[in-house]
MIZANU-776218 format. One record per atom (N, C-alpha, C): x, y, z. Coordinates in steps of 0.001 Angstrom, whole numbers, plus 500000, padded with zeros to 6 digits. Layout:
N
XYZ;...
//
This chain:
468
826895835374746007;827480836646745573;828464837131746637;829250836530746456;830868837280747295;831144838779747563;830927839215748866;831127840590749015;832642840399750026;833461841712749269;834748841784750081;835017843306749569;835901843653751176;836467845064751028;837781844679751029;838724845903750207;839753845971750469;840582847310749975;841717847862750183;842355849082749999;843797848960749355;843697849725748500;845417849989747979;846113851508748097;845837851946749433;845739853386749841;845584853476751049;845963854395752106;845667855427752872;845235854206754041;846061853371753946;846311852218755106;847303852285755797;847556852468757100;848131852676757779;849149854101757296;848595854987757094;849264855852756394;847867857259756055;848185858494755562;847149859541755434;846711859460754337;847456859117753371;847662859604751863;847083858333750874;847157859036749149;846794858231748543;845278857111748183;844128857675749175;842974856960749588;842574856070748376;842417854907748267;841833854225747171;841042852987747668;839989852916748113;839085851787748913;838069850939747483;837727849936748122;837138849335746981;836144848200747316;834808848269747173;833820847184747196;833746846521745883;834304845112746118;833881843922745343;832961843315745623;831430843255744908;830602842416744645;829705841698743708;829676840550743633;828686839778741883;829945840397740751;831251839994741241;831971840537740239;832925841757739022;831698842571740254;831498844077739787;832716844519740699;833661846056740349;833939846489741683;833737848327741733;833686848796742791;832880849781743179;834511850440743441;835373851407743252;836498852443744047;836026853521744572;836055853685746114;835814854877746750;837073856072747115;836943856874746187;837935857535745911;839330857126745346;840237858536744609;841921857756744051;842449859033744582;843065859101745251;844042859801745814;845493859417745432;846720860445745550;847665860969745301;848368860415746631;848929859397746570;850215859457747801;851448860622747719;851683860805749506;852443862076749128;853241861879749966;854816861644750302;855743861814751100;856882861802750330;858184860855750915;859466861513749803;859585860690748609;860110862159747671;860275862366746717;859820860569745612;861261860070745425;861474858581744928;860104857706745046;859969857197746567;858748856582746920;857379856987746214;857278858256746792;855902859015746219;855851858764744886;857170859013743976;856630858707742659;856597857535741922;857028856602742470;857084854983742106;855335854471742781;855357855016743860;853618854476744236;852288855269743456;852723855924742860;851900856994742000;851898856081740314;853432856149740175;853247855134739080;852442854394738652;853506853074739654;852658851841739560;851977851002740581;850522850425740474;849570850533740901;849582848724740938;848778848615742186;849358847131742400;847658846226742046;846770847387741593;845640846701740906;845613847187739579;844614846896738723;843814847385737573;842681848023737002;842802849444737050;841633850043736721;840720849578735854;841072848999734625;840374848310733953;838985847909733868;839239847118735308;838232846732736131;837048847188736999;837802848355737319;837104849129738481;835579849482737541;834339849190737817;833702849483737056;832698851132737454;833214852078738909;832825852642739151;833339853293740584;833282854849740258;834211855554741237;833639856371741823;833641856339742948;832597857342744106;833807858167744617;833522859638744212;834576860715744582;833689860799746098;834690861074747703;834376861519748882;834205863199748861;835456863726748328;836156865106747825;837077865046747655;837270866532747522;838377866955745856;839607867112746775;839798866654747993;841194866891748184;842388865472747723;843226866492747416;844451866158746330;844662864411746511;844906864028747881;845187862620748518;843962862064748395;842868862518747634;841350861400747691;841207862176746041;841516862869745190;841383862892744135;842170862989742790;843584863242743490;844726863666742709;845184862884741541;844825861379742115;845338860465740583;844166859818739694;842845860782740046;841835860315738913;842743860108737391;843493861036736692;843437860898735655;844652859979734996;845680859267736518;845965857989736235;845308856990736256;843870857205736675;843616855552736520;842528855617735383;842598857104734905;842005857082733225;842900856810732180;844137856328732724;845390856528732095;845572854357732150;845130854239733198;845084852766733437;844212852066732814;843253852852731997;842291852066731583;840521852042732277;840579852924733260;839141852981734018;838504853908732710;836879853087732325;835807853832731947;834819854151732148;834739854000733154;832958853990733860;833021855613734673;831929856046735371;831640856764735707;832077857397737248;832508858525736977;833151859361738511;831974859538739301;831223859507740272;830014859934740935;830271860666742074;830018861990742181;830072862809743151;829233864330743310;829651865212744418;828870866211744181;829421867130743332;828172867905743165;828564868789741718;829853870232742686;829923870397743734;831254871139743991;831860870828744196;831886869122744667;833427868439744492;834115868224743176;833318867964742258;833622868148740567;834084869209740581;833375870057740777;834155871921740219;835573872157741283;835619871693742128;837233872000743027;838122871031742180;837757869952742230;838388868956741822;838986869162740388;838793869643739325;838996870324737975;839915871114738115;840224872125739298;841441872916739178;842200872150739885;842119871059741055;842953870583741836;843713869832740481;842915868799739657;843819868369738561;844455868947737685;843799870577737507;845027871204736453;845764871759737077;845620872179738180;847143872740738806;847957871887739161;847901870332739837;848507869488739964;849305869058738411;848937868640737527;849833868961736570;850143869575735973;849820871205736304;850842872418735706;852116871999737118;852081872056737877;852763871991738865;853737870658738832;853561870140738375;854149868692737652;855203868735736679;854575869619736054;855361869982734687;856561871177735114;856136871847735956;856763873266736302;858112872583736972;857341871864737924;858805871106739446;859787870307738294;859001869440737397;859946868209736633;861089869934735753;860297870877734910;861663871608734545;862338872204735302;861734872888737040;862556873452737508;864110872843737844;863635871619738431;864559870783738948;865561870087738082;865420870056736364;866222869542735761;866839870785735063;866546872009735154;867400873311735008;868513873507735995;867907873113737358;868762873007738442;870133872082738606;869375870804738295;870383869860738140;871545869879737018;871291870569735794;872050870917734813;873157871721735530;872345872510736250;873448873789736796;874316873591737890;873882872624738552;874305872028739918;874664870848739838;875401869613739482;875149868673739353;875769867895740276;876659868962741341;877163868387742729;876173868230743577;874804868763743482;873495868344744405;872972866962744084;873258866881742627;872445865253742348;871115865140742591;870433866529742000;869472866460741787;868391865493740717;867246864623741142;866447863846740068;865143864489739907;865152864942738391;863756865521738456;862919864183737835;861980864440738533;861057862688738017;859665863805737178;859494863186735918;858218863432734720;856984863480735210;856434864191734825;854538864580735288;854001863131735039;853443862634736420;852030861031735528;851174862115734433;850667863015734837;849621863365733816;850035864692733288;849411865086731891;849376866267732013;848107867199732132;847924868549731344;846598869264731863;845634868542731016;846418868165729671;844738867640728355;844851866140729269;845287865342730011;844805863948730911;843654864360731857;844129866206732436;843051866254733796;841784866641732814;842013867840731694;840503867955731131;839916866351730307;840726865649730079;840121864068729619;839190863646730776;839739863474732098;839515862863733069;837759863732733813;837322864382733401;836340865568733746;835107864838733151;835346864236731921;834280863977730967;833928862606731401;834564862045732280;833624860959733190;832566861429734021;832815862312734457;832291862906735737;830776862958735693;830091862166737186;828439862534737252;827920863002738570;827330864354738308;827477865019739454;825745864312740650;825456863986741477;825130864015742679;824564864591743622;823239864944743856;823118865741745101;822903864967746604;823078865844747606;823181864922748953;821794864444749376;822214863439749845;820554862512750142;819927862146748596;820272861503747276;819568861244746375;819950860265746131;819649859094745998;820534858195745783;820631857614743913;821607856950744052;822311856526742423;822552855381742649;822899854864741366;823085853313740879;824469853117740199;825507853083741575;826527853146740205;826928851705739810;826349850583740431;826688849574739344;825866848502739764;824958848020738800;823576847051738747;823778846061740323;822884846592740910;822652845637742335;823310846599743175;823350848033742954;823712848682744056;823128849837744218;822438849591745744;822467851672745407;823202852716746562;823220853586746177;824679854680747095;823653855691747235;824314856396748470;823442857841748640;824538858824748861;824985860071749223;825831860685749460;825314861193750603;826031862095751757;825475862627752649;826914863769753097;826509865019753404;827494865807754091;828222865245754904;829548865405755060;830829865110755745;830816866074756670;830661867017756251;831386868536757389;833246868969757120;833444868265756190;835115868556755985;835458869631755029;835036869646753571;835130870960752862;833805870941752632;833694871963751290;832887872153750685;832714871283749788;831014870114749606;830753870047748672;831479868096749294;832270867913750503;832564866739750696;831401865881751220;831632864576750908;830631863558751051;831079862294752191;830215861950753112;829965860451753464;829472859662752010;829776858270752670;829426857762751377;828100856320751857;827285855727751442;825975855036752227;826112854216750322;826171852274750920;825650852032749542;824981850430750226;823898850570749699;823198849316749790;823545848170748740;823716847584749375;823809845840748132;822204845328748258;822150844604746761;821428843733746535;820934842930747815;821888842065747895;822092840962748748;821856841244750083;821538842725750698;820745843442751760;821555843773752588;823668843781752439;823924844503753153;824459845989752477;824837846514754097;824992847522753949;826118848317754155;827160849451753323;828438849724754226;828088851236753880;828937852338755050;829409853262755317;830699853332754704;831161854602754435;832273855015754476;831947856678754832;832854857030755897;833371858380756205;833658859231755679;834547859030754177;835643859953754180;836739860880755044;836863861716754545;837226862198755740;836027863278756527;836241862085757944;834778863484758945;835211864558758898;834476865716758600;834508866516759763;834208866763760781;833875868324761506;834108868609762721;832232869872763105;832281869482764219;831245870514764438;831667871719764439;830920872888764239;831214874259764207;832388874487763615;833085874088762341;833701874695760972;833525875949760445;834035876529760306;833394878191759334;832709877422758495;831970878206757572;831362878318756199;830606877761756146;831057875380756365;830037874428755537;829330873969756936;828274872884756920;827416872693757897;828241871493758957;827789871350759780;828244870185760471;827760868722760074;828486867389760421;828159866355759408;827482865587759518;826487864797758563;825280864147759182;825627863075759415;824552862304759731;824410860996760185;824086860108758760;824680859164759119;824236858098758259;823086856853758434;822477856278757056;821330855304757309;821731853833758468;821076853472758710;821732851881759155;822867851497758639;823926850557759006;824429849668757984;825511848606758799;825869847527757863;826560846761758293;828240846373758755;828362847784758055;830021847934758011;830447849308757679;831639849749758503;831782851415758123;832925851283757957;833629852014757000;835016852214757263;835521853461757704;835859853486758506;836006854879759291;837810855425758899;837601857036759043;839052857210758962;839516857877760384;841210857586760658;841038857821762310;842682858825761796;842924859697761322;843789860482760871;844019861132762618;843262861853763287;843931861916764598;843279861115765967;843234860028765797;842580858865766552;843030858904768015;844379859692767771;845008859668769027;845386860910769688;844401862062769548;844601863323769544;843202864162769236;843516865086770462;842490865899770425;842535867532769955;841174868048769695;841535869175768857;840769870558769474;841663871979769885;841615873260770562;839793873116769927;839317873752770537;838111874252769715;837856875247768282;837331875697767390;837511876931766021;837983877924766855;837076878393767943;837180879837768446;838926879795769119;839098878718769743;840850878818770329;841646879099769475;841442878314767947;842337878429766859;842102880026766433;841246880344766381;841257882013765445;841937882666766891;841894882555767807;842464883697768868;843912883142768692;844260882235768773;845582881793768479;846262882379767086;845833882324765963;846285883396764852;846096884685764866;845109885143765784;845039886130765788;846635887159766968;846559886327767975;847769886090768510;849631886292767708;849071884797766947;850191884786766210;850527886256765486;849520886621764698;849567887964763624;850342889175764374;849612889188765781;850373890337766776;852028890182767197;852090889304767291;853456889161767821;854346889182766270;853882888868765398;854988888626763999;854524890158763569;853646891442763830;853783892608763799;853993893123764309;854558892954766137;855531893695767090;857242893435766997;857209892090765861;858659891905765335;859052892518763968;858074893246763581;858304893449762156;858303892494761129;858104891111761524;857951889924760785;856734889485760070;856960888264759047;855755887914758499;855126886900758929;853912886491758770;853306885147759313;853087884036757620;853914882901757783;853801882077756893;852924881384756659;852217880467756037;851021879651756207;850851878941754938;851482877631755165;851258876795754102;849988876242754073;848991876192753373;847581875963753291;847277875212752339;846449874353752436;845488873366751387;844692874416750720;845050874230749779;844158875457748944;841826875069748856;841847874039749039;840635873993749474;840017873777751011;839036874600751397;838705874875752688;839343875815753575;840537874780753748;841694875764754829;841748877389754356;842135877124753217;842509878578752819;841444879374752982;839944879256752211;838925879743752921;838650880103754057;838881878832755025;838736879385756476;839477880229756923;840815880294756866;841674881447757153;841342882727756287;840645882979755496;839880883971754875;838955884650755467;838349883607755994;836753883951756696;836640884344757804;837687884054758733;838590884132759537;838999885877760059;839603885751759160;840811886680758806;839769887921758978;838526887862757735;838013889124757306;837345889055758816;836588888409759774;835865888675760550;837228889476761546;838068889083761620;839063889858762327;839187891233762483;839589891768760798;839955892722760220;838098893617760669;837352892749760102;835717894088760493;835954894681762024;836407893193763212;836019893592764676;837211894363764664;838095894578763704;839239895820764371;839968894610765445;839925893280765264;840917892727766679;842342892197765973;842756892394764564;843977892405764374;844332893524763543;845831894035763367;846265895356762808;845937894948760788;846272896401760211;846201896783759173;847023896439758426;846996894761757969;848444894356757208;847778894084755578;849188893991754786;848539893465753717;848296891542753807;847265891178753312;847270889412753446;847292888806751854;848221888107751374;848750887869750357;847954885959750443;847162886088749233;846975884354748748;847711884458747336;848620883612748018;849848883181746862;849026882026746460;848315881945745181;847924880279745403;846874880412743983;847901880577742603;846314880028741745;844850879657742132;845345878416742304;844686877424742869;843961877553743662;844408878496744824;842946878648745558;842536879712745650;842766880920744644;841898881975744044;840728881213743540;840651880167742239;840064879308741710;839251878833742520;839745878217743482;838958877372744400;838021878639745598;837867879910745649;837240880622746449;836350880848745320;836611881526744034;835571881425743336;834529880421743462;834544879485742880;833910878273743228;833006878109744578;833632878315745635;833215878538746689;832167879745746641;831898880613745757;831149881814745675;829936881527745326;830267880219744141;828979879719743438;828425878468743568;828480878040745072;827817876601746024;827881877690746899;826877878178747436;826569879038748303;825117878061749226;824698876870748023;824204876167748822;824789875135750149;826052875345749647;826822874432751040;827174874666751944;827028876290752103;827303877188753360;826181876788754331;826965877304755971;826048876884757006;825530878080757434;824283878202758269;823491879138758417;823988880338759207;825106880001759894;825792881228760099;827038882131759010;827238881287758140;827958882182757000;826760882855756262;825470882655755528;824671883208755534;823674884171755940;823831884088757337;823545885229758592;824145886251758214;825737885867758254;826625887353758801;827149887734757441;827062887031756266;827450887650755026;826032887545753646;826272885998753537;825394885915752275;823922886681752382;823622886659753391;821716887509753317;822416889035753351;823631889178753633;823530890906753848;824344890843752579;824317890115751299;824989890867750119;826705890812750437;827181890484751117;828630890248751268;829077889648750958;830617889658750707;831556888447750257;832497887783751103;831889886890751836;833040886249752592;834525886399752627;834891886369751278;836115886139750589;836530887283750055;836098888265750456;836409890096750203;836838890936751040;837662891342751098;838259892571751721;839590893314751481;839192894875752133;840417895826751686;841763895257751635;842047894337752665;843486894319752964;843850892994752790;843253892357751690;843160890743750995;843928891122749444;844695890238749369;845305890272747721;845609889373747333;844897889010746068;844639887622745437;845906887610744625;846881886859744649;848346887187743890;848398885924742529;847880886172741117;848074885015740808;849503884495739819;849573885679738876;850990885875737993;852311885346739081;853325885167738163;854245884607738839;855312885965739239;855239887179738532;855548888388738580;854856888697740262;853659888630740310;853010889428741594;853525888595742407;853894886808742699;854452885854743490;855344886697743747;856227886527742995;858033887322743445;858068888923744313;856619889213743748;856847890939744469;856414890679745774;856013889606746402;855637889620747616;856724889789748165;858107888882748488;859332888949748760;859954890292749128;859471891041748448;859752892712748524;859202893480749610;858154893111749890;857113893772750137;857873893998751820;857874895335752529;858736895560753515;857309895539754832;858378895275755967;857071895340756938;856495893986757241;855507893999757916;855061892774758469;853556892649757586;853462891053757272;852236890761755940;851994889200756880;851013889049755998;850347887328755919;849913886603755174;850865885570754562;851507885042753257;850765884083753474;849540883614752688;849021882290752539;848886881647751085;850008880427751235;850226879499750107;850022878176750282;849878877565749045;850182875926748642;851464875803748462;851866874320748485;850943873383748852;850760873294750220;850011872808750820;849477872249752681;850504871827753525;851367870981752271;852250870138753365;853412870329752997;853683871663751814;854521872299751792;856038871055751054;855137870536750241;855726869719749156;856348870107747853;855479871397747427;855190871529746341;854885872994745930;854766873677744620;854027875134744684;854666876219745534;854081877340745451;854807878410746011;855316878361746863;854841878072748133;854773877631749537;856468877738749504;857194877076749249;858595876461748866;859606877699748949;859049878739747376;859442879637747125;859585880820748790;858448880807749095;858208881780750691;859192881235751832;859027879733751798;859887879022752817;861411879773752700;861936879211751203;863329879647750789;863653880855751181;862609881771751657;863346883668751501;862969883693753007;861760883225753475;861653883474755040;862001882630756023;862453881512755829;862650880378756855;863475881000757869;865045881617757702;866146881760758077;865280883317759036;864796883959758618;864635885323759642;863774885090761133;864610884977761955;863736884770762938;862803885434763731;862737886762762857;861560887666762980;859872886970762726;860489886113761614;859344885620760578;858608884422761631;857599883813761611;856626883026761970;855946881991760959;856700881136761158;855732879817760297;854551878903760886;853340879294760201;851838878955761375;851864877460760334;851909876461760894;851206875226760549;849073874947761022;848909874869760164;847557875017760248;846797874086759862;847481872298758988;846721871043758650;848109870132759731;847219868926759224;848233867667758909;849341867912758222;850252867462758719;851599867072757933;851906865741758154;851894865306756843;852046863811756176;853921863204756757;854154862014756724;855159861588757320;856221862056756284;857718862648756364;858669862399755083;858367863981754412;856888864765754632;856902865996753936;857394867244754944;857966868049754051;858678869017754723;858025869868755737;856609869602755475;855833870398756606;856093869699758031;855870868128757295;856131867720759143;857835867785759591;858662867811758940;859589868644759179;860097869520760277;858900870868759480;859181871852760364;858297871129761717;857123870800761855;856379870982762925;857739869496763880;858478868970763442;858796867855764211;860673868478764579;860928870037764478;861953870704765013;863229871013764259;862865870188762918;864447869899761964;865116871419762016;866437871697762496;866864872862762382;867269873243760892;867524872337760251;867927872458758859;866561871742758019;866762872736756943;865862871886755510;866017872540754460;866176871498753532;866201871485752311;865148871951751058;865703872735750782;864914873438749246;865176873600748311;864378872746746740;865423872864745926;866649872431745758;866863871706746493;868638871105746888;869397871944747402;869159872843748189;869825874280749165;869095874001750234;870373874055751285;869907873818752698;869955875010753198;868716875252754454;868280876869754953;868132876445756235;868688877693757378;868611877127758659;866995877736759100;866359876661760246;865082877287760686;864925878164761945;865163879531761168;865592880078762770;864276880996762818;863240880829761531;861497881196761943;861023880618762982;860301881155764177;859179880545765101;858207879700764164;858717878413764404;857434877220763925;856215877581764918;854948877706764508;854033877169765513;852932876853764560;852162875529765694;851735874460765213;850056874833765645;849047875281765187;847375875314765344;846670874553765094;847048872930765753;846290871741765407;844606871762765439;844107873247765471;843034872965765677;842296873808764942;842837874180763697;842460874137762543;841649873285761715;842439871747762044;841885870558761462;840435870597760664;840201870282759670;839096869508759169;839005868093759269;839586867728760144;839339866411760813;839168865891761931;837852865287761981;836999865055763576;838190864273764628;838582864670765547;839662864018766100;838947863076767078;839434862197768170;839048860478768286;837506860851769503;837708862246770148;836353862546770746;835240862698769645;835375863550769064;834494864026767879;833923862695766884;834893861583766617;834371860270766264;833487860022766764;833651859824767870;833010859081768798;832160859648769009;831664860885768749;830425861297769299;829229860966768179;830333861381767225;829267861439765471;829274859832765540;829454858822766101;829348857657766338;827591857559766720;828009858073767954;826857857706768684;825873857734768544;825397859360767853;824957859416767086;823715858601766268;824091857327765255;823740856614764747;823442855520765603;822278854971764502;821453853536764931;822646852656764410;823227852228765076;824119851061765272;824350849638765068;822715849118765563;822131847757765488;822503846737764600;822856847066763738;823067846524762687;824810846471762576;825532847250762784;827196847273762685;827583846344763035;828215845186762054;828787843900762540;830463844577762911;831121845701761882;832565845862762339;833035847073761518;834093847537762054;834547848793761873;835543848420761397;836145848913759880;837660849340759512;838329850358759757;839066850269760226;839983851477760396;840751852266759110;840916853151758932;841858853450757151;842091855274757079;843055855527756887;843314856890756671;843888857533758274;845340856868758646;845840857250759541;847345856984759837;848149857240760609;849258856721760765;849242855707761776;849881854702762468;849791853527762969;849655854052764539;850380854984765322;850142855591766292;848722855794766666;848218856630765634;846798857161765499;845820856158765337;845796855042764959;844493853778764199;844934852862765405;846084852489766148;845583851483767294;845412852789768209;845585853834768603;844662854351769892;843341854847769679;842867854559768210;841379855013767708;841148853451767917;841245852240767239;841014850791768040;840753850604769596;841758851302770064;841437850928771624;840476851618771920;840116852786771615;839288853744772027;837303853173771795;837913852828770678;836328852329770106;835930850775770712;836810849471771202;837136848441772273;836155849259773832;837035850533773715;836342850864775123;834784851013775104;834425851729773820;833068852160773989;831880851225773175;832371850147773415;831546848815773228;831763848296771544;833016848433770926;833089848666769677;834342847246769274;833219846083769239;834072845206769906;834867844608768306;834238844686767649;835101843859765952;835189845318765060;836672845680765370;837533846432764602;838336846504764131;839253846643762987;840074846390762448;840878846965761791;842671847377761628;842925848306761058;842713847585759537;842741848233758619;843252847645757369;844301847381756722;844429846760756488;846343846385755636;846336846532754073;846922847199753688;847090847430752031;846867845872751730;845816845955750744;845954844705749635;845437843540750272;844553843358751562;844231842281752542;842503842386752155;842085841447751657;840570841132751229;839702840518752720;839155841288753111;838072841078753739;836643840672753180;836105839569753747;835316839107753349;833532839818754156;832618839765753489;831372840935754295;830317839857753820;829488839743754892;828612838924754955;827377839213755655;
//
């Protein structure tokens, strides 16, 4: 019985995650993610797919973020019928991540070909939605929800367990035993100790093979408490300029945390009396949700809110903006505010719209607060471009960029290594590397070389490894 791993995703690269155990014929996909950088590329690799769902006889969701869940309902579109397996709040995020992703699909493909009609000295290409919203509600009715530590059978001669990540809410490690008595890990994406809200991430059973993701392999991360004094920082100075603070946000987690954040701020009286604007369907939706997995919260969000009847996600000087009317009135709004939108990497969604009116004031403050993917306009700003493009209109960046890498929901190459250690080991014949940029996965290689971590490997799109 031939066991082999291999990836058509998020190899040498952040985006797009699609991993896959072949064994006895069967094959197992750990997660389908959404590749995301420019324009053309992104949508030709979204397209077409250099395997066959067909086949895939079973799909282990990590979580609902967009690059590990975004093209479920292309590869229901490819022909996959078998069963989604995950937790029941990665299902419920994951449901709006797919309908806003193709309302947002549909919205960009007309904005941009209204544009191009009107403009046609920009040479603008609007490229067609892969899915639409009745593909994402199709794509739902696979779905089997999961609790952590229980294990499942998703395909004869296997069994899987799930286990907390520490990255959002409701995200999973992934643990699956073979028949044949071995054993593999997968990560997803780690998180980090001491996160707002969700718990820190567990450990996993024995096993023979992990695939680890090394997204900052080569980089280390401020502590939570540095990052909130640092926005809190930021907020003061963009209200001694009369300016606004920007914040392109992943509408799951991030945005929360800067919520949770925010309100603990606003109680201690340690930042001023502004209005804070979530521009973001999507992650109105997604805080709800968050209201009702209250089992995934960690014992200090429960301390200081849930046992005293509170709402994390409540306060006076919070405004949930969802109409496209209340979007536009933000723009108006005089004085100094704190604008938190999608998309994350500032691809896509409002985010765009805020960029276009505030980029140019150099009163204004643009807080980067995730990853920015290679080619997306977020890394852009964080990499100095004085000019960028919106819409096919170029805007100069004369906003203060600043960059709060330590925000992250991702364990950076100390934090690996510790949640490494961690674990009974004995058994680890070798480590894959996957979910990074090439900088980042050979100084997470060398790193793990140092600490006795001797057969590692990055992964290469489409390269079959054999497991024994």
């Amino acid at each position: 019985m031939k066991t082999e791993f291999y990836s058509y995703g998020a190899c040498r690269e952040v985006t797009g995650s699609k991993h896959f155990i072949e064994w006895n014929g069967q094959i197992i996909q750990v997660d389908c993610g959404m590749f995301q950088g420019k324009r053309e590329e992104t949508y030709q690799k979204n397209l077409k797919w250099p395997f066959d769902s067909g086949k895939v006889a079973a799909i282990i969701l990590t979580h609902a973020h967009f690059d590990h869940s975004g093209a479920l309902p292309i590869a229901i579109k490819n022909r996959f019928s078998g069963n989604i397996h995950c937790t029941s709040a990665t299902r419920d995020i994951t449901q709006i991540i797919l309908m806003d992703s193709a309302y947002i699909q549909q919205k960009d493909f007309e904005y941009i070909q209204e544009k191009a009609e009107k403009h046609p000295d920009r040479q603008l290409k609007a490229y067609p939605p892969l899915y639409s919203q009745e593909d994402a509600v199709e794509t739902m009715k696979f779905f089997t929800t999961i609790s952590y530590n229980h294990s499942f059978i998703p395909i004869p001669g296997v069994e899987a367990r799930l286990f907390n990540s520490g990255h959002i809410l409701g995200s999973a490690l992934v643990h699956l035993k073979l028949l044949n008595g071995i054993s593999i890990g997968f990560s997803g994406d780690l998180g980090r100790n001491n996160l707002p809200i969700i718990p820190d991430p567990d450990i996993l059973p024995e096993m023979d093979y992990l695939i680890l993701e090394g997204t900052y392999g080569n980089r280390r991360h401020d502590s939570i408490e540095t990052a909130s004094e640092e926005l809190r920082l930021t907020i003061i100075k963009a209200v001694e300029r009369g300016g606004k603070v920007i914040i392109p946000a992943f509408t799951i987690e991030r945005t929360q945390e800067l919520i949770y954040l925010l309100h603990i701020m606003r109680t201690e009286n340690r930042i001023p009396e502004i209005p804070i604007f979530i521009d973001s369907p999507m992650a109105i939706n997604a805080t709800a949700i968050f209201k009702i997995h209250p089992e995934c919260f960690d014992q200090e969000t429960i301390r200081r809110f849930t046992a005293n009847g509170l709402d994390p996600f409540g306060f006076d000087q919070i405004h949930y903006t969802i109409s496209t009317r209340e979007s536009i009135e933000i723009n108006h709004v005089a004085g100094p505010a704190v604008i938190i939108s999608a998309s994350g990497m500032a691809e896509s969604g409002r985010i765009l719209h805020h960029l276009a009116n505030h980029i140019s004031n150099p009163r204004n403050i643009v807080a980067i607060v995730g990853f920015m993917a290679k080619n997306t306009l977020g890394r852009k700003l964080v990499d100095g471009i004085p000019m960028i493009k919106i819409f096919g209109k170029q805007h100069s960046v004369n906003a203060e960029i600043i960059t709060l890498n330590a925000f992250s929901a991702h364990a950076d190459y100390q934090e690996i290594l510790d949640w490494l250690s961690r674990h009974n080991l004995k058994k680890l014949k070798r480590i894959f590397l996957v979910h990074g940029e090439d900088d980042s996965l050979i100084a997470m290689k060398s790193r793990l070389h140092k600490h006795g971590f001797a057969n590692v490997e990055i992964a290469e799109s489409g390269t079959r490894y054999g497991l024994d």
